[in-house]
N, C-alpha and C positions, 0 to 999 in steps of 0.2 A: 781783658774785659770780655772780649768773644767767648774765651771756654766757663768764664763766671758764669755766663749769663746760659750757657747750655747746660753746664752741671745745676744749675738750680733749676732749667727749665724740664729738662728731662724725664725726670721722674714722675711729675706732674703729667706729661704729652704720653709717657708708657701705661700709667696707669689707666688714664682715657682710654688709650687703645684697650687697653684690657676689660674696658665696660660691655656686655650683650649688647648686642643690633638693636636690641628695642628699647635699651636705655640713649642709646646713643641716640635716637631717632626722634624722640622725647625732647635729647638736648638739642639735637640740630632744627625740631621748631622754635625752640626760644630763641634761638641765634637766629631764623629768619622771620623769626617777629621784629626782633630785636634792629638785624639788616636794615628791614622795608620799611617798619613801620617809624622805629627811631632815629637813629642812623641815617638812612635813607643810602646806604652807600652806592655809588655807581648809577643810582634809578638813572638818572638826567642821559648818563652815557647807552643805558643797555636801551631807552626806550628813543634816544636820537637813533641809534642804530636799526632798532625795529621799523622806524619812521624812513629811515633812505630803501631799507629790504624791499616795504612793503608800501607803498606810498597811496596803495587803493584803499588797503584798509581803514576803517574808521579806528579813532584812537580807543575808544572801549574795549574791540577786540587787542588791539594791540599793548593794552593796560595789562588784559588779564594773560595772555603771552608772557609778559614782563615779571609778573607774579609767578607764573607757575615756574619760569628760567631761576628764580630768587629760591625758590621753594627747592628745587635739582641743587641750582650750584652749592646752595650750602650744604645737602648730602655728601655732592662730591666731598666737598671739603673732610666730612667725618670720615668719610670711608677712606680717603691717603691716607689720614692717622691710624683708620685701623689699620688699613695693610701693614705698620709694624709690624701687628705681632698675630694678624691674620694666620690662620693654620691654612695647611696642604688642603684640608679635606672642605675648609670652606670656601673654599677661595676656587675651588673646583665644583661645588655646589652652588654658587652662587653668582661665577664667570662662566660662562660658556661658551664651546663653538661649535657653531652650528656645521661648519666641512674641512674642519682641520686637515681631512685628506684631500684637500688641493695643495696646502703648503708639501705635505707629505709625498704626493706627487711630483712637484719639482724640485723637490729635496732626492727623488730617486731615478730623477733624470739629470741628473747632475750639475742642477741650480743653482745657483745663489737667490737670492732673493730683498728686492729695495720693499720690502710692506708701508702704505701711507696709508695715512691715519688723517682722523682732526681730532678736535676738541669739541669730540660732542658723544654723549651716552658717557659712560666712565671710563676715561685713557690710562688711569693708574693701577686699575687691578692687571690690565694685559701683561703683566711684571707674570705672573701663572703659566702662559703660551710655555713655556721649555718643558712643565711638569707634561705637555701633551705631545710637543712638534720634538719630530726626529732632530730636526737641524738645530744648528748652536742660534740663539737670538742675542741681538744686541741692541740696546736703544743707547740715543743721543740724551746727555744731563746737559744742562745751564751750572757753572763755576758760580759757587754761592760765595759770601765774602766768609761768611763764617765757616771755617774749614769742618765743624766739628759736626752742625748741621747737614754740613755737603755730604759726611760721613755717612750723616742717620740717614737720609733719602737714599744714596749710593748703597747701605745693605738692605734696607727695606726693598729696593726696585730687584736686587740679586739675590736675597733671599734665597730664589726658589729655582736660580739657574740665568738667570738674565743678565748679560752681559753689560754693563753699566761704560759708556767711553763718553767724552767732552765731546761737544758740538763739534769744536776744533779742532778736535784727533779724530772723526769721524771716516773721514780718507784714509789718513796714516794706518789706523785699521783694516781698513778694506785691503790695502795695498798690502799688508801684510799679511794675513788671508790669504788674497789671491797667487802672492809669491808661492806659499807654504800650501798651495791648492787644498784648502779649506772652505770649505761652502760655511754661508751665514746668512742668517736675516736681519736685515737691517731696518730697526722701526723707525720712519721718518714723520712725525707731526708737523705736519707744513701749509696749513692753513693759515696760518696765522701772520702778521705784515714784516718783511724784514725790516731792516735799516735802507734808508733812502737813499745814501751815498752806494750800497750794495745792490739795488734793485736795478736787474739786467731785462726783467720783463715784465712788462703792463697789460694787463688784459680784463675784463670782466669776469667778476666774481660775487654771483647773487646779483648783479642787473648794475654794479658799478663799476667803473673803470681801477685798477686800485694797483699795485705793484703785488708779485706773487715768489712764491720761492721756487727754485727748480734746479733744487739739489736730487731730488729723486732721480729725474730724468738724466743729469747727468751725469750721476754712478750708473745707473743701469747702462746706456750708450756706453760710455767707458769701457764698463767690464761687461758686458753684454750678460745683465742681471735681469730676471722677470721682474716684472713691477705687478703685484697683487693691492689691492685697496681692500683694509679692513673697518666695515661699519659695526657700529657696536649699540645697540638697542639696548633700553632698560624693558625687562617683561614686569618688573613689580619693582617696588622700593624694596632696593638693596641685592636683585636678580637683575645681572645683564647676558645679552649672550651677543656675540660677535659672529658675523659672515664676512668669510672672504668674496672676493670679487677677481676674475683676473684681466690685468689691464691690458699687459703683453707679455707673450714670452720671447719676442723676437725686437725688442728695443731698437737695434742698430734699422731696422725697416720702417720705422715708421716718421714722417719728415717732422722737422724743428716744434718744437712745444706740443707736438700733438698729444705727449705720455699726461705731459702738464694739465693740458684741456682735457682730459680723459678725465683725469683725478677730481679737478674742478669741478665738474660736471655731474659727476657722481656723488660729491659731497654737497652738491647745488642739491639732489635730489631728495637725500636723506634730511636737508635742512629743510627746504622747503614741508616734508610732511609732517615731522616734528619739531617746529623750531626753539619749543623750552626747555629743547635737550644741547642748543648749540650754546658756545661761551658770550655772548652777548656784550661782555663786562667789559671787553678788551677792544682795544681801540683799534681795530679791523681797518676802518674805513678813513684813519687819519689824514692818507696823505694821498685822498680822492683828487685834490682841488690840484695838486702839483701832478697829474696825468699831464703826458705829451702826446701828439698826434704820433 
């Protein structure tokens, strides 16, 4: 039934990809008319969310926040479909970075490198970083049930040189790497809430108390990896460009969670100035109430 449903869906999802940016852009307002205005998908969750962020604001302002986060996410959305069948030359025209010679720099001091990220600006075109950075890159996938789907995301993301591994083999990786003294950058998106039975630490993030991930921190300690934090800016619909940041290059020096708060902090920064660029959608703030001293 799985590959039924792919073979038939396919061709339909290739040819989208293959529509111009400005046909696409056209459709992705209908889609977030369609979202906001019929639908209503998510409003209740991204605008309670807005409400615990911001709790000074008046809801007017924090209305039209909500709107403009609906008006983004659904871009994002077209733009993963394009990166299909996205070309070299656009995806390089259109992604940018703004000091790629910092990675480039601990790449020739003989680095590895933990890069953290969130979910905010657009996190699917950085699948392009290998067309620039000297060092091997590799991001973390989620195991989809439909094997054939995992497929299509898995050569869309490597494509262009990006190293596609399971959340779960994420270590195994490294360790294997570090055996065969191979430098890599490891893209870790980690804002986002783990599972509650997994959550080792608690701390505020955006002015709530919440559970946090800190798998970053603890590859980099391990293997004694710089931890760089990459923020990723939209300059126009459908132009982003990314800056690195570096967090540490001396991990094993700096005491318990601090890389973690580092990262936080930094992503607290960027969310605060543009927040309808952050994922709103997703239930962040689930498991506030179940905080322990």
């Amino acid at each position: 039934m799985h590959k039924l449903v792919f073979y038939l869906s396919y061709p339909l999802i290739w040819l989208f990809s293959k529509l111009p940016f400005r046909i696409l852009y056209i459709i992705s307002d209908g889609i977030y008319f369609l979202f906001f205005y019929v639908i209503g998908y998510r409003k209740k969750v991204v605008l309670d969310n807005l409400k615990l962020v911001y709790p000074q604001k008046p809801e007017k302002e924090l209305k039209r926040i909500q709107k403009k986060f609906f008006g983004h996410f659904v871009d994002t959305l077209i733009e993963a479909i394009k990166a299909i069948t996205i070309s070299e030359t656009s995806i390089k025209k259109r992604y940018r970075y703004k000091n790629i010679e910092l990675i480039d720099k601990l790449y020739n001091e003989g680095k590895s490198i933990v890069l953290t990220g969130a979910h905010y600006g657009n996190w699917e075109w950085v699948v392009g970083m290998p067309l620039l950075a000297k060092i091997d890159c590799y991001t973390s996938y989620t195991k989809i049930q439909n094997t054939n789907f995992e497929n299509l995301i898995k050569n869309s993301r490597s494509k262009f040189g990006m190293k596609c591994v399971k959340s779960s083999e994420i270590i195994k990786s490294v360790l294997k790497n570090t055996k065969q003294q191979k430098q890599g950058l490891y893209l870790l998106v980690a804002d986002q809430s783990p599972m509650l039975h997994k959550s080792i630490y608690w701390t505020e993030f955006l002015n709530i108390k919440v559970p946090v991930f800190t798998g970053a921190e603890m590859i980099s300690k391990k293997f004694d990896f710089a931890v760089v934090n990459m923020n990723t800016t939209r300059i126009k619909r459908g132009y982003y460009e990314s800056e690195f940041e570096l967090i540490t290059d001396s991990p094993k020096e700096l005491e318990t969670n601090e890389i973690t708060n580092r990262y936080l902090r930094i992503t607290e920064k960027h969310i605060y100035k543009n927040p309808e660029f952050y994922l709103w959608s997703h239930k962040r703030f689930k498991h506030k109430d179940k905080a322990t001293e």
